[in-house]
N, C-alpha and C positions, 0 to 999 in steps of 0.2 A: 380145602386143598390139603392133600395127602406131604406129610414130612421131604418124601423122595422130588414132589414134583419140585419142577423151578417155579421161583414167583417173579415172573417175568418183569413186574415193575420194579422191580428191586434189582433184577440181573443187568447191571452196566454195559453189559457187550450187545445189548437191545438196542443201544443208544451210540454206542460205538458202529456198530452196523450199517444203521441209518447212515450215519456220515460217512462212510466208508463208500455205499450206493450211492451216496449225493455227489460225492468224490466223484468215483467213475464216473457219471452223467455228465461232470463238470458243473454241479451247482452248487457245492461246496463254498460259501465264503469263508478265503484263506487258505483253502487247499489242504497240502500238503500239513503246514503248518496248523492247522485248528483241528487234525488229528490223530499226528501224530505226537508223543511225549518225548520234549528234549533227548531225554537219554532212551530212546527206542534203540532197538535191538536188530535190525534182520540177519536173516538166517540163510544162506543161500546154499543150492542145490549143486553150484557147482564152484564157491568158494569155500575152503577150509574154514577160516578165521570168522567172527561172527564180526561184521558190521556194527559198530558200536557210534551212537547219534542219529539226530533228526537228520542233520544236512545227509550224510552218507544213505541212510537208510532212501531218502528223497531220490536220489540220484538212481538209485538199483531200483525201485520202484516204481519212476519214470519209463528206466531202461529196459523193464520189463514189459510195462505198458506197450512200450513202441514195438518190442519183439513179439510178444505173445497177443499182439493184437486190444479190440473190443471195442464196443458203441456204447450208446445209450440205452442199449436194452441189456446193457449185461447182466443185470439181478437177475433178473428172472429168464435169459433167455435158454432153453436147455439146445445144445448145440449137437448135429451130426460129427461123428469123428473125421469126415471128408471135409465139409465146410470151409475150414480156416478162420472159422472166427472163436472168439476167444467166452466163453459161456462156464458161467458154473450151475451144475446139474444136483449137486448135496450140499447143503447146509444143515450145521449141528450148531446150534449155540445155547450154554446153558452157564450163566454165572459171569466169570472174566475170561471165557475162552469161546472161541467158533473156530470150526474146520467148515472151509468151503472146499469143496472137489470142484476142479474145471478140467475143461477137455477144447483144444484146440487144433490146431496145424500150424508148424512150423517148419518152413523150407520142405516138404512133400512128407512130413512125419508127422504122423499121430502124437497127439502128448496130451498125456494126462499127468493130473497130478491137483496138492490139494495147497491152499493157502492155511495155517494155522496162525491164527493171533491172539492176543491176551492183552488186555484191555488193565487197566486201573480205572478204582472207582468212580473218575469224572471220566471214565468211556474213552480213556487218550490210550492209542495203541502202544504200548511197552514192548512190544515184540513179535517179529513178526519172519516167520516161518513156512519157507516155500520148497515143497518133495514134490518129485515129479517121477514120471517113469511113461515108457520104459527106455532102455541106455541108450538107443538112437535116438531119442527123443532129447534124452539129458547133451547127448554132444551135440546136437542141432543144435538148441536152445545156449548153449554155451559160445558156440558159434556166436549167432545172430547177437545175444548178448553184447560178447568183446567188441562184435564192430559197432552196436548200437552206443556202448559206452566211449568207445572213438570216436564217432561221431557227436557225440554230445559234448565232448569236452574239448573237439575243435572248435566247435560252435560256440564255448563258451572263452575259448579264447581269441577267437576273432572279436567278439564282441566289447573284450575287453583291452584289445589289442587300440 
């Protein structure tokens, strides 16, 4: 193995990945929490301020879930830009970082755009980084977002009510 290549059992975001897929499938034990890192970071495509923590980052990641869709084939599924479902079509992963590209439909708009994450050595996401495009797609997606995050957080206060 050449200097330049990666050495894949060595690269943390191998390991982060997996769980990340096991996540989306829902076979994840622990979820949310057995991937992400306390103090993770997200990055959102149409909030200024970065998301700082597990719990926050859980909640926008949820809320994206419910908005942007997706199944149990999302690894690998590569999706038409008609569809409506939620598929990543490029994955780059090499060290503590992967860019996945995905391509959906939201509210009758095309959206593309890519997931960036960065991983720490035990593969727990530190940060995690969502661009999207093109700008009907970023106001849909903002859209569907704010009511998704209304409705989750009536939801969490009825339950608590």
């Amino acid at each position: 193995m050449s200097p330049s290549e990666p050495n894949v059992k060595s690269d943390p975001i191998f390991e982060c990945m997996d769980k990340w897929y096991a996540h989306l499938r829902r076979e994840l034990d622990g979820g949310f929490d057995a991937l992400l890192h306390p103090d993770c970071v997200f990055l959102s495509p149409v909030v200024f301020t970065p998301q700082e923590g597990r719990e926050i980052t859980k909640v926008y990641l949820s809320a994206a879930g419910g908005t942007l869709g997706g199944d149990s084939d999302v690894e690998t599924k590569a999706t038409s830009s008609g569809s409506g479902e939620f598929g990543y079509i490029k994955t780059i992963l090499q060290g503590h970082h992967a860019m996945l590209e995905f391509e959906t439909t939201v509210a009758g708009k095309y959206v593309n755009g890519v997931d960036i994450i960065t991983c720490d050595d035990d593969g727990m996401i530190t940060e995690f980084k969502v661009m999207m495009r093109p700008l009907q797609a970023v106001n849909a997606v903002h859209a569907q977002m704010g009511a998704m995050l209304e409705r989750m957080a009536a939801a969490r206060d009825g339950a608590t009510s």
